[in-house]
PASETOR-46490 format. One line per 3 residues: number of its first residue (from 1); their letters; for each residue x, y, z of C-alpha. Coordinates in steps of 0.5 Angstrom, whole numbers. Layout:
PASETOR-46490
NUM) a) X Y Z | ...
//
This chain:
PASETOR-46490
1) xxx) -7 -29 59 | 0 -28 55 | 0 -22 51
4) xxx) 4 -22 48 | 5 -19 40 | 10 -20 35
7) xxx) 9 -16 28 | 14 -18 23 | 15 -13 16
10) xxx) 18 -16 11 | 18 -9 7 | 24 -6 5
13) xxx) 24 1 6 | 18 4 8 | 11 5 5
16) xxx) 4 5 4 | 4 -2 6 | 8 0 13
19) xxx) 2 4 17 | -3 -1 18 | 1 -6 22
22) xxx) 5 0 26 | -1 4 28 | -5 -1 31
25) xxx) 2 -3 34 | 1 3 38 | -6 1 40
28) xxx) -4 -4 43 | 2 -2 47 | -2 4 49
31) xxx) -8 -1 52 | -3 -6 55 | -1 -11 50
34) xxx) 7 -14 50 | 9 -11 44 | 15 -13 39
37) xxx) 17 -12 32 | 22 -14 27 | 23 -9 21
40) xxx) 28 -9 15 | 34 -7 17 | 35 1 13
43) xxx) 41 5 14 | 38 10 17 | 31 8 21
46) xxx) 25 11 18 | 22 16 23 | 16 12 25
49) xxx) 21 6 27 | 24 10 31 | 17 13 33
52) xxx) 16 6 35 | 22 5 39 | 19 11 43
55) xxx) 13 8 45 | 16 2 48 | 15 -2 43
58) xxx) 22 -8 42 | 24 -6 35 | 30 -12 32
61) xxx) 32 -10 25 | 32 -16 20 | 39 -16 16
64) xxx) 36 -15 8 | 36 -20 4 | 43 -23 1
67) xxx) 45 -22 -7 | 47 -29 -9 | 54 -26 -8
70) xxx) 53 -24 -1 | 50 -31 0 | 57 -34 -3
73) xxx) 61 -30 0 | 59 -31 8 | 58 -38 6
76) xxx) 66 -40 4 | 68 -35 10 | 63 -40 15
79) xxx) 60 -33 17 | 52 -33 19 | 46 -32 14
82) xxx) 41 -28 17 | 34 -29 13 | 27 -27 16
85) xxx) 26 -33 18 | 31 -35 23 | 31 -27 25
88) xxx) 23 -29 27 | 25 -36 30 | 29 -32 35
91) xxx) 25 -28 37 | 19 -33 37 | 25 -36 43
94) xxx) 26 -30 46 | 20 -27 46 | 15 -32 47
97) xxx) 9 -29 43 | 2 -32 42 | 0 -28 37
100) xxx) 5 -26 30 | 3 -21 25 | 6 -22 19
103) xxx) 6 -16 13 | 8 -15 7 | 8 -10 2
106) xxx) 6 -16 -4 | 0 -22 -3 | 4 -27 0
109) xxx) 10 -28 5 | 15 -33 4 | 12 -39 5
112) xxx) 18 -42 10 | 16 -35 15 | 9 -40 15
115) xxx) 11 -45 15 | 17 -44 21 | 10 -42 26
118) xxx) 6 -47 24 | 12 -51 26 | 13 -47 32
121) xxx) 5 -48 34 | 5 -40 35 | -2 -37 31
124) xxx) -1 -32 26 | -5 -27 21 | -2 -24 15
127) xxx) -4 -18 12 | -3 -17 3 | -3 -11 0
130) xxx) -1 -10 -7 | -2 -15 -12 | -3 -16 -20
133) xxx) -2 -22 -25 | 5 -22 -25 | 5 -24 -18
136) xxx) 3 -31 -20 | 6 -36 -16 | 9 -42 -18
139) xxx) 6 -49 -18 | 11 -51 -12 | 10 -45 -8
142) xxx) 3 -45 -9 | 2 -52 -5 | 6 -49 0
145) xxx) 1 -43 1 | -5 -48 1 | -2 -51 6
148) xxx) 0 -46 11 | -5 -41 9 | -11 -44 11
151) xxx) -8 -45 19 | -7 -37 20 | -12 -35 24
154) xxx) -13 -29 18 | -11 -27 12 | -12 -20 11
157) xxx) -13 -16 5 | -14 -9 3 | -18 -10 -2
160) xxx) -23 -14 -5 | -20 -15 -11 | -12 -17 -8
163) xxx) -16 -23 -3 | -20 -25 -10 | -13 -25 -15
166) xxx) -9 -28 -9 | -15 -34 -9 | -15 -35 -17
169) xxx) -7 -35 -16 | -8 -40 -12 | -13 -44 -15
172) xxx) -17 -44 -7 | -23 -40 -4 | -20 -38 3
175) xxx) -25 -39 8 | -20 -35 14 | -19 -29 8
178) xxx) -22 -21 11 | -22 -14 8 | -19 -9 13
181) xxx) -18 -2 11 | -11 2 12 | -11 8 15
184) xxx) -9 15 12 | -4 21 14 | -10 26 14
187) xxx) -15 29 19 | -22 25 19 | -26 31 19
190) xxx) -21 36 14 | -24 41 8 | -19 45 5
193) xxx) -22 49 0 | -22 49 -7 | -16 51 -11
196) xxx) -18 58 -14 | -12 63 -17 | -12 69 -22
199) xxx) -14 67 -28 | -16 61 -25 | -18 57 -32
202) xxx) -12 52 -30 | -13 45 -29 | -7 43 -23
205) xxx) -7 36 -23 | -4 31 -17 | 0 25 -18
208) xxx) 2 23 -11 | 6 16 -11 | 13 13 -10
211) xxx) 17 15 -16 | 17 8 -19 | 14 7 -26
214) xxx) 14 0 -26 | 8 0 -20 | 4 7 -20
217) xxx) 5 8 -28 | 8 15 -29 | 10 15 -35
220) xxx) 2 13 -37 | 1 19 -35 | 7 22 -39
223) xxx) 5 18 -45 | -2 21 -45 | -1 29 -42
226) xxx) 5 28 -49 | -1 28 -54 | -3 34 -58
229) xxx) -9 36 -56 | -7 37 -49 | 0 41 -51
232) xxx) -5 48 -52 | -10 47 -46 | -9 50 -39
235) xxx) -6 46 -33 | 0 43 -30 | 2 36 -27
238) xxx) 6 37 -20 | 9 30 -17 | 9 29 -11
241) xxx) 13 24 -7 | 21 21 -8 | 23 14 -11
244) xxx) 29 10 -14 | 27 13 -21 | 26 20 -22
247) xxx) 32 22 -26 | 29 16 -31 | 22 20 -31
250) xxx) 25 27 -31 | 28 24 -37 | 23 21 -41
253) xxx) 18 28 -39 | 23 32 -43 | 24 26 -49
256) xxx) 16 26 -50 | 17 35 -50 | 12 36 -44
259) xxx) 14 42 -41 | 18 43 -34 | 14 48 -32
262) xxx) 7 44 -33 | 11 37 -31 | 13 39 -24
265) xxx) 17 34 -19 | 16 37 -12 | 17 32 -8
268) xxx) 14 29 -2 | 9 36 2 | 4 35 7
271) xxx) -3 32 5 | -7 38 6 | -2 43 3
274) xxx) -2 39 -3 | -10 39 -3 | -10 47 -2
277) xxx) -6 47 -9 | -10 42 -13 | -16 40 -17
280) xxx) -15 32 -18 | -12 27 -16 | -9 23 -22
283) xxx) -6 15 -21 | -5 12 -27 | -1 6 -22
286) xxx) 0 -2 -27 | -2 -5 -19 | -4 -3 -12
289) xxx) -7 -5 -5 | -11 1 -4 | -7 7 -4
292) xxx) -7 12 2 | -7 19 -3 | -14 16 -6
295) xxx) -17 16 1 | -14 22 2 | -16 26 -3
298) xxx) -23 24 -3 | -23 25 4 | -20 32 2
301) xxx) -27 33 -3 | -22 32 -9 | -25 27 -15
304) xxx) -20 22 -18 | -18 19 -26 | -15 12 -23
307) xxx) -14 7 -27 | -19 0 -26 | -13 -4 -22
310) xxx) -14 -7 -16 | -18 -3 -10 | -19 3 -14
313) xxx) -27 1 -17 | -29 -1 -9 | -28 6 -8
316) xxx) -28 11 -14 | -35 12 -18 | -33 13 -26
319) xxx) -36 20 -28 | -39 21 -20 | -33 21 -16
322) xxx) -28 21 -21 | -26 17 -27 | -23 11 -29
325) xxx) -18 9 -35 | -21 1 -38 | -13 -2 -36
328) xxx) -6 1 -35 | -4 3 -41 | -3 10 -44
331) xxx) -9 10 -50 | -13 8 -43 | -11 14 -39
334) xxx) -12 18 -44 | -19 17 -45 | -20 17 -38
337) xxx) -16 24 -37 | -21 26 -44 | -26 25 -40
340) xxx) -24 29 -34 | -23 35 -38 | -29 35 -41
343) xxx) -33 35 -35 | -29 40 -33 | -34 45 -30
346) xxx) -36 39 -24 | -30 37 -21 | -31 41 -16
349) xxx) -39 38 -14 | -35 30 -16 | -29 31 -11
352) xxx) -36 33 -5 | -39 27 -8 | -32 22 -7
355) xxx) -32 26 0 | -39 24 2 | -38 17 -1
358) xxx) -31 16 3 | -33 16 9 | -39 12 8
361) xxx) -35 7 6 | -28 8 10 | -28 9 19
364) xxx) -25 16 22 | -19 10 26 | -17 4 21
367) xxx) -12 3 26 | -16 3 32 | -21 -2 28
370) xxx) -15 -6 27 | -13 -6 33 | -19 -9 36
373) xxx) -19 -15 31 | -12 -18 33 | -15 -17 40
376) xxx) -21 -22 39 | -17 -26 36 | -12 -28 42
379) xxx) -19 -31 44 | -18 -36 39 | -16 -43 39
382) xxx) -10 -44 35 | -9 -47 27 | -18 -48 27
385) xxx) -16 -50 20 | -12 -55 16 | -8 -54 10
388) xx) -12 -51 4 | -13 -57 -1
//
């Protein structure tokens, strides 16, 4: 039997989206599989890239797309134009794969990529992560999608929600359509204690996210925190991670008056660490996947205020695990923020009843589980299914 898998990201950079299709990479090439993967090129390759390249895995680096400029410029000077699509159909020729993973960090991938392996006869899977209305496709790339989706052996989603929002944005059930969990960067079995401190009546909040308003909603968070009632109460907001917008936020916390030592930006910390310092995770995001800081939290026993976007309600229970705001908006987080505070006092009994939920819901090795679905699908015939009408 030919094992042969290629994984193909078309991620800028590296995120979330990035750890399901990686770790079960190393899964496989760890159980025997030929294993290869094409990610877009970065200045300086994330550290699990070069991970990958360790274990044996074929890494090529896909030029990231070209600017109209760019694209022009190359053109008049007969220079090539490398796009994701010719990079897979060379690898394809070399590699001879007979399976392709396809993972990319919105709900659908460009149409041309399919169509390319439909065209090649290799069998393919997708994976989708986040997702939200103002990704609706156009009419003529909506077609497209129905036609080639359908051919996958799967197309994978994180979360219920984004598979039944890419079906409404294309006007078709997908019958080939799963659920798969991402895993996490966390001990399964991890109980770091509940934050207690010297004049402990503080309430330390967590927003852990990529820096990037226009997705994970910090300045929800801002809007709401700014609000009279919260400027004579107790706590501290600390945020975790980095990303292209932090000077603009750092900005907008001091045009709303939000004190810098209340609003903290702390950069990117180890999971646990952050869970040893905090009480609450707060994720006031416009749009999602299912994010791994609300897996990790819970798994650290700590409740969440998320707002109702995407995977989040499959997860997290309103007023038993955490609490939900109705939609993205500031008013909305602020109710839900309102509710946490007076329900102050069973915080910590909420965060033991996310961690009890969590893993009932989520396994101890997503990737693992991963892993062994691509495996049975080599079993499969190719292209079971037409085109979707």
């Amino acid at each position: 039997m030919n094992n042969r898998i290629l994984f193909v990201s078309s991620l800028e950079g590296w995120g979330g989206s990035e750890e399901l299709w990686s770790r079960a990479a190393v899964n496989l090439i760890a159980e025997g599989f030929n294993v290869s993967a094409s990610v877009v090129k970065e200045p300086q390759p994330h550290k699990r890239v070069l991970d990958l390249i360790r274990r044996g895995i074929d890494v090529r680096f896909c030029p990231k797309q070209y600017s109209r400029l760019e694209r022009a410029w190359r053109r008049a000077r007969s220079k090539p134009l490398f796009t994701l699509v010719g990079e897979t159909e060379r690898m394809i020729a070399t590699r001879s794969p007979s399976l392709i993973v396809l993972s990319d960090g919105g709900p659908f991938l460009d149409p041309g990529l399919l169509e390319m392996c439909i065209e090649k006869c290799v069998p393919f899977v997708t994976i989708g992560h986040a997702n939200w209305e103002g990704m609706w496709p156009g009419d003529e790339d909506a077609a497209r999608y129905r036609a080639t989706l359908g051919k996958a052996l799967r197309c994978y989603f994180v979360s219920k929600a984004n598979m039944q929002l890419a079906e409404k944005q294309l006007g078709v059930e997908l019958p080939n359509a799963e659920v798969v969990w991402n895993p996490f960067n966390v001990n399964y079995n991890t109980a770091p204690i509940w934050p207690r401190f010297a004049g402990g009546d503080q309430l330390l909040l967590a927003c852990v996210a990529r820096l990037d308003p226009r997705a994970k909603g910090q300045d929800l968070l801002f809007e709401a925190l700014a609000g009279p009632k919260w400027a004579a109460r107790n706590w501290r907001l600390a945020l975790y991670g980095e990303g292209p917008m932090r000077d603009g936020l750092e900005r907008l916390a001091q045009r709303l008056g939000l004190p810098s030592e209340k609003v903290v930006f702390a950069g990117h910390r180890e999971v646990e660490e952050i869970w040893r310092s905090n009480h609450v995770l707060v994720m006031p995001s416009r749009f999602e996947g299912l994010p791994l800081a609300m897996v990790e939290a819970m798994l650290c026993a700590r409740p969440v205020v998320a707002t109702n976007v995407a995977g989040h309600m499959e997860i997290l229970q309103d007023e038993v695990t955490g609490f939900i705001a109705d939609a993205p908006t500031s008013p909305s987080v602020a109710l839900a923020l309102e509710r946490m505070w007076i329900n102050r006092s069973r915080l910590e009994d909420m965060g033991k009843a996310g961690a009890k939920r969590i893993r009932s819901l989520v396994p101890a090795d997503p990737a693992k589980v991963f892993a062994e679905k691509l495996k049975s699908l080599f079993l499969c015939p190719p292209y079971p299914r037409s085109g979707l009408v």
